[in-house]
C-alpha positions as a Markdown table, in Angstrom:
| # | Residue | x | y | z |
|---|---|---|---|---|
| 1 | Unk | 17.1 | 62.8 | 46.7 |
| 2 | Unk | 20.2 | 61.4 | 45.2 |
| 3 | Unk | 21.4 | 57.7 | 44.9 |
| 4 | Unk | 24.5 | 57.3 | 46.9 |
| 5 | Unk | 26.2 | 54.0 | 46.4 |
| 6 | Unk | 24.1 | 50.8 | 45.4 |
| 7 | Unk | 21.3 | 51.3 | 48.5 |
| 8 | Unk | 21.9 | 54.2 | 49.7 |
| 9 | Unk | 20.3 | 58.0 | 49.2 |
| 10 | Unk | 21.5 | 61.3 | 50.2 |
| 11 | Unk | 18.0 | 63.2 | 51.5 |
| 12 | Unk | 17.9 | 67.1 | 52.5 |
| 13 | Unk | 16.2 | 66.5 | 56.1 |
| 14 | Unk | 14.5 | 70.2 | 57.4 |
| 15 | Unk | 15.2 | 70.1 | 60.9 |
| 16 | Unk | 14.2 | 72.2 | 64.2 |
| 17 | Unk | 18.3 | 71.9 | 65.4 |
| 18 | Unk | 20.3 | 72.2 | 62.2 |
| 19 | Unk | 17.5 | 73.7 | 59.8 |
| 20 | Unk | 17.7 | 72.3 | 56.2 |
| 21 | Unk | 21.5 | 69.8 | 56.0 |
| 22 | Unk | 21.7 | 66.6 | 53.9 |
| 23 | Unk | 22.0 | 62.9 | 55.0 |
| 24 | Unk | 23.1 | 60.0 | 53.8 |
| 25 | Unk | 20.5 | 56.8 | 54.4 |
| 26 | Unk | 21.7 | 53.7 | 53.9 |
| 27 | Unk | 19.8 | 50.5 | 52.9 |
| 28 | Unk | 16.8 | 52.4 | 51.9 |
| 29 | Unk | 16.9 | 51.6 | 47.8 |
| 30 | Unk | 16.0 | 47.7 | 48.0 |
| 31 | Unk | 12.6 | 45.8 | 47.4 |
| 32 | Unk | 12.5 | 45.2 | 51.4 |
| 33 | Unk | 14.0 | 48.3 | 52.9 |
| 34 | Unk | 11.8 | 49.2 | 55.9 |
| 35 | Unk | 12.8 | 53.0 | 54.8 |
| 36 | Unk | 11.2 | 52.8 | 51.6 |
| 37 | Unk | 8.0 | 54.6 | 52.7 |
| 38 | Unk | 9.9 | 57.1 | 55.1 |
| 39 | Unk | 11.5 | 59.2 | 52.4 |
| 40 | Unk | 8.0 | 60.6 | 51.3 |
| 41 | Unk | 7.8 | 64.3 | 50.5 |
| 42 | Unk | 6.9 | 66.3 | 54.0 |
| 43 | Unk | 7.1 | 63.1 | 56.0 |
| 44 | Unk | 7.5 | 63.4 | 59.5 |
| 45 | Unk | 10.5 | 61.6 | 60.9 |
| 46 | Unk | 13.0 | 61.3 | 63.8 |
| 47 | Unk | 16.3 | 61.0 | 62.8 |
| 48 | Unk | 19.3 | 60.0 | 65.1 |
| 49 | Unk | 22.1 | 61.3 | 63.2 |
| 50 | Unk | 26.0 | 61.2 | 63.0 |
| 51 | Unk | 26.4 | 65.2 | 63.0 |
| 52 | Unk | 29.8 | 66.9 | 62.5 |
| 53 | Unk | 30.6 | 70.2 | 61.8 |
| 54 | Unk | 33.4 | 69.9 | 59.1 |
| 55 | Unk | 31.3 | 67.7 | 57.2 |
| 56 | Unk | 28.5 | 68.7 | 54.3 |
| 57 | Unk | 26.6 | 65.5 | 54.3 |
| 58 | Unk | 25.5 | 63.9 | 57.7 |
| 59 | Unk | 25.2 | 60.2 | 58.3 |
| 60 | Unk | 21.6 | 58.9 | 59.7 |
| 61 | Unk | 22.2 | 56.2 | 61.7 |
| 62 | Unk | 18.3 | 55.3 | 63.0 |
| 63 | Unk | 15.1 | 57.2 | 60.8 |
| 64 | Unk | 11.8 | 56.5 | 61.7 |
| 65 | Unk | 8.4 | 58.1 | 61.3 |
| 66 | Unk | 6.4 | 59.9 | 64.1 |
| 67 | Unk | 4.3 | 60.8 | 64.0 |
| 68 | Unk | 2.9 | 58.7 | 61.0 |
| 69 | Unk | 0.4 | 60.4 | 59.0 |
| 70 | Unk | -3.2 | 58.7 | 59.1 |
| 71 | Unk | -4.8 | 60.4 | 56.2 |
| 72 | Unk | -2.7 | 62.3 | 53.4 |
| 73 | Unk | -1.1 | 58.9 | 52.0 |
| 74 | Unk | -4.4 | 57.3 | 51.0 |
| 75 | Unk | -6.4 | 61.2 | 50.4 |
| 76 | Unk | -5.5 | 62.4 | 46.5 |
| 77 | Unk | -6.6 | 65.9 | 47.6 |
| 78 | Unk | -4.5 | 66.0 | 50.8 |
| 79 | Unk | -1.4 | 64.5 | 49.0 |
| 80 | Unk | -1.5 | 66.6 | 46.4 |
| 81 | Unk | -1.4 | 69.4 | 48.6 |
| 82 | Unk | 1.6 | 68.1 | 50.5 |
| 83 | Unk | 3.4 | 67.2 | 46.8 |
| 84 | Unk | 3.1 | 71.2 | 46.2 |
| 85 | Unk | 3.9 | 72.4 | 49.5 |
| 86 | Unk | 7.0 | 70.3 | 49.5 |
| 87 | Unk | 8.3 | 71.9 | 45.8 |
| 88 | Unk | 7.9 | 74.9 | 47.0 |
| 89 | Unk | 9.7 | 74.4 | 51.0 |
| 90 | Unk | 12.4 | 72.7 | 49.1 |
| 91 | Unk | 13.2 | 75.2 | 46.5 |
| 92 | Unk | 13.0 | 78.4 | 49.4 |
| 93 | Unk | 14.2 | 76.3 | 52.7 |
| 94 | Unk | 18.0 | 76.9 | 51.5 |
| 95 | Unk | 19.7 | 78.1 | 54.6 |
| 96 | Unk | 20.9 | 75.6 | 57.1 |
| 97 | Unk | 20.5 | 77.7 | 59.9 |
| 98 | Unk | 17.7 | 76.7 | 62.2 |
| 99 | Unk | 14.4 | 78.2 | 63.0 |
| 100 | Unk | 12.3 | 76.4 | 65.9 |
| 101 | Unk | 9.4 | 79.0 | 64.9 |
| 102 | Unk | 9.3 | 78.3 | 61.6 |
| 103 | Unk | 10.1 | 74.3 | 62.1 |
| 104 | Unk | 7.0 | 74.4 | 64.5 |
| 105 | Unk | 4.7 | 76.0 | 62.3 |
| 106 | Unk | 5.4 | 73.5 | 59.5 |
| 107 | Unk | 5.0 | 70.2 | 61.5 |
| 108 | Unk | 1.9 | 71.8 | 63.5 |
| 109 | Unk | 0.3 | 72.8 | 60.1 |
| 110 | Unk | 0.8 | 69.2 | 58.7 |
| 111 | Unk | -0.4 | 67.4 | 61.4 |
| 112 | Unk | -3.5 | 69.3 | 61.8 |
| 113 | Unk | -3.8 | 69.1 | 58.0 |
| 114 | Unk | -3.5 | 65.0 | 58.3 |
| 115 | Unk | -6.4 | 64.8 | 60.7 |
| 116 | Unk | -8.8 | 67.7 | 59.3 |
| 117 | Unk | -11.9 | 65.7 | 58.4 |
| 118 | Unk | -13.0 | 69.3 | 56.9 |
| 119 | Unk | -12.9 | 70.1 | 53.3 |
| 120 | Unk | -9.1 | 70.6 | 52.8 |
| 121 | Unk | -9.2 | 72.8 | 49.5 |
| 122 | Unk | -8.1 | 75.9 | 50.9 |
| 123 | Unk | -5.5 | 74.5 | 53.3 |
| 124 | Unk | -2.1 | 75.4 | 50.9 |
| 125 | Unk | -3.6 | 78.9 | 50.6 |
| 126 | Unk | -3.5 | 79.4 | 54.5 |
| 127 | Unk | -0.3 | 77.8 | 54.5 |
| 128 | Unk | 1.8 | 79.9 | 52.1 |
| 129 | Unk | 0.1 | 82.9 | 53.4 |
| 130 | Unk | 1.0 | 82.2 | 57.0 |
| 131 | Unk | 4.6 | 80.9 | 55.9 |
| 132 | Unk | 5.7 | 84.6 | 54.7 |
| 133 | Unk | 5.4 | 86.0 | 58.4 |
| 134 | Unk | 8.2 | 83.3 | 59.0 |
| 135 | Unk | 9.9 | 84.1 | 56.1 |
| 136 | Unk | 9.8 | 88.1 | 56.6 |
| 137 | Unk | 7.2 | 89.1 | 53.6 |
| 138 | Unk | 3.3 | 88.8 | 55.6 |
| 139 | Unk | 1.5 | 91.1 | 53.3 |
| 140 | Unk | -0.3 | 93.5 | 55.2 |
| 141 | Unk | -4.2 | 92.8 | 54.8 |
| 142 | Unk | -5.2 | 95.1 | 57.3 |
| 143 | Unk | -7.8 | 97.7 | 55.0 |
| 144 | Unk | -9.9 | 100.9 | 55.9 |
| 145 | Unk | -13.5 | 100.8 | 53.7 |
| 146 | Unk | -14.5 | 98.1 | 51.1 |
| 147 | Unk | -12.7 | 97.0 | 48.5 |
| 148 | Unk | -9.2 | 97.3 | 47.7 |
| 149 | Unk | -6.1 | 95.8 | 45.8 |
| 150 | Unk | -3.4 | 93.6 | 47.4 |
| 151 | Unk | -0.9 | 95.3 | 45.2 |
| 152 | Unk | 2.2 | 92.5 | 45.8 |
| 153 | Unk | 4.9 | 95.1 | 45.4 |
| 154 | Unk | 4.1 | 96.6 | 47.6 |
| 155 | Unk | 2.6 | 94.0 | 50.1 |
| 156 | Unk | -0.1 | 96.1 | 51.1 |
| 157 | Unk | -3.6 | 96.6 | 50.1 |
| 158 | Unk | -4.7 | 100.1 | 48.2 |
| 159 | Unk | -7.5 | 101.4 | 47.5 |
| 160 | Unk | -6.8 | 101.4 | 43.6 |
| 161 | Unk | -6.2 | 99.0 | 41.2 |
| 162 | Unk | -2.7 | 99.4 | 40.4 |
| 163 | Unk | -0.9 | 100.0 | 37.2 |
| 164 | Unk | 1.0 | 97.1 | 36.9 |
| 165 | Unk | 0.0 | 93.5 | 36.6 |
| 166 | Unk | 1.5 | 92.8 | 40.1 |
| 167 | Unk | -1.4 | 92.4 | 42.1 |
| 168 | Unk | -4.5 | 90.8 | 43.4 |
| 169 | Unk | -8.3 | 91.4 | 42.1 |
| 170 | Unk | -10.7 | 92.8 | 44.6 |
| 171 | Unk | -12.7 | 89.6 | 45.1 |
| 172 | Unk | -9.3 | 87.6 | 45.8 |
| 173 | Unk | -8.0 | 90.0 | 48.0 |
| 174 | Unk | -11.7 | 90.1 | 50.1 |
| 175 | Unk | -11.1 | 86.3 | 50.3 |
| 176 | Unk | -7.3 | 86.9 | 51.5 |
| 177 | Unk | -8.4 | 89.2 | 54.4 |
| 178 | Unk | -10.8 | 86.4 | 55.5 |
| 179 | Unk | -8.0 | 83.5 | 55.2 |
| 180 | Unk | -5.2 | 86.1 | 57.1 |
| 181 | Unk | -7.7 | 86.1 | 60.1 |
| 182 | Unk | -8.9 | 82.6 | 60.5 |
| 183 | Unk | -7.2 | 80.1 | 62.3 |
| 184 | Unk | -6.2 | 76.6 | 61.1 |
| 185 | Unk | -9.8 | 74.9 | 62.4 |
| 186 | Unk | -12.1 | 77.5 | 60.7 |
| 187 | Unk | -10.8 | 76.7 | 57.1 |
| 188 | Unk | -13.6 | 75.2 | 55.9 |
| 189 | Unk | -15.6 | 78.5 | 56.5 |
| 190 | Unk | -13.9 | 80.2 | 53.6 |
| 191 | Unk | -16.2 | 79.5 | 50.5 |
| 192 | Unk | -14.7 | 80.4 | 47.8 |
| 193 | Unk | -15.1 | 78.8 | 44.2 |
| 194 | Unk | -12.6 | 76.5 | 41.8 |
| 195 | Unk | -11.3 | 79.2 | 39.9 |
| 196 | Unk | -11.2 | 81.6 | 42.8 |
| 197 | Unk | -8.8 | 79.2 | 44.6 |
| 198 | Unk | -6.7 | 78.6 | 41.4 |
| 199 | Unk | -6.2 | 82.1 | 41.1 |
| 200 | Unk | -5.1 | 83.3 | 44.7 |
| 201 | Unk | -2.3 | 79.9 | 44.3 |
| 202 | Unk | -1.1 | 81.4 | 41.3 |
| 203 | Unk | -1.3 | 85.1 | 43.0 |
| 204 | Unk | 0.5 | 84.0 | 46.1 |
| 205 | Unk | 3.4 | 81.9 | 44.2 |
| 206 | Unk | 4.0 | 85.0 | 41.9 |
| 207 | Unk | 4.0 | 86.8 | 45.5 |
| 208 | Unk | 6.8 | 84.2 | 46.6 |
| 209 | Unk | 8.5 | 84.2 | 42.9 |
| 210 | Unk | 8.9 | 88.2 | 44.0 |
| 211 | Unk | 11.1 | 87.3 | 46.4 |
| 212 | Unk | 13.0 | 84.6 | 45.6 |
| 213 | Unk | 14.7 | 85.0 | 42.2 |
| 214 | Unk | 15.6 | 81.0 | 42.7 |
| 215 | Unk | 12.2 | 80.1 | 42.7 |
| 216 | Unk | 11.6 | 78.5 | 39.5 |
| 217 | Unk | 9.0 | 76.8 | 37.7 |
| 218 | Unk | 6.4 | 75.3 | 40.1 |
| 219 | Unk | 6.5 | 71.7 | 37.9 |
| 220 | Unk | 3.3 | 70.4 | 40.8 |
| 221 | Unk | 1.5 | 73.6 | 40.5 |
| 222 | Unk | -0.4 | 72.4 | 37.1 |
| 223 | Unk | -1.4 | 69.2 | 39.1 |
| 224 | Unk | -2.5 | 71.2 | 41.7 |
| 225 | Unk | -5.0 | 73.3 | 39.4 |
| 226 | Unk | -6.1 | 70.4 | 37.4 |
| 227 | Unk | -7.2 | 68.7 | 40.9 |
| 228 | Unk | -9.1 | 71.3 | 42.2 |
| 229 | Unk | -10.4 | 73.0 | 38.6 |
């Protein structure tokens, strides 16, 4: 976000119509602005919106949010999660055309995410795996025999380890094939351990670094690690 004026921010909005534009909000910088808790990363809002073509920055002229989230404000784990996920969306979602797939799949995940009473540990993993099939890089985890090596450059498993440093060990990769097949309510069946999990979110953002050059440092991976180490 970027201060606009002496109340006012200009906030890059992901949306199912326009995909990702930016829009000013106004009054939403003072100690009683009712927008203050809106502009939260991967809040859900609705927005009714000024919207013309010929200009870069739209003008929101109501914001609200709905649905409001009951649990990942006051859960560390959950919000963490959320702080991550939204580095990453914002530094890939750069095209403004729209995607009602992918736009669904984000605000279905999060909302089931919010209400999950389950342990939410491995929810970013089944989120950035299941975010690549919208984005046109789902690994293929399908493997004949036991064993094998998701080799990323490939984005397929093999049944050698390969000989670069590209590429998944063969207990993250068993734990993978589990997560690509389970839907959203069976999370909690994946027991993995800490350092498992820390090494499949490093695996898969060097996966996503692969394929976007942009990509960057991941500033709220560490917290992320720390969290969960």
């Amino acid at each position: 976000m970027i201060k606009y004026g002496e109340s006012s921010l200009i906030a890059n909005l992901y949306t199912k119509e326009f995909g990702r534009s930016s829009y000013i909000i106004n009054a939403v910088r003072g100690r009683k602005s009712k927008h203050r808790q809106i502009l939260q990363p991967l809040f859900l809002v609705d927005v009714v919106a000024y919207i013309k073509d010929s200009r870069e920055v739209q003008r929101v002229k109501e914001i609200k949010n709905h649905p409001a989230y009951q649990n990942i404000p006051f859960d560390i784990r959950k919000s963490t999660q959320i702080l991550f996920l939204s580095e990453v969306l914002n530094k890939i979602l750069r095209e403004q055309e729209s995607s009602p797939e992918m736009f669904n799949f984000i605000k279905n995940s999060l909302l089931f995410f919010d209400l999950d009473v389950s342990a939410p540990g491995n929810f970013h993993l089944f989120f950035l795996l299941r975010l690549t099939g919208h984005l046109g890089f789902l690994p293929d985890m399908h493997f004949e025999g036991s064993g094998g090596w998701l080799d990323l450059q490939k984005g397929v498993i093999v049944p050698y380890e390969p000989p670069h440093p590209y590429y998944v060990n063969q207990e993250g990769t068993a734990a993978l094939q589990i997560l690509s097949g389970l839907k959203s309510g069976e999370l909690n069946t994946l027991r993995i351990s800490r350092n498992l999990r820390g090494y499949l979110t490093a695996k898969l953002i060097e996966y996503y670094h692969m394929h976007f050059e942009h990509l960057g440092e991941i500033k709220s991976l560490k917290i992320l690690q720390e969290l969960f180490s």
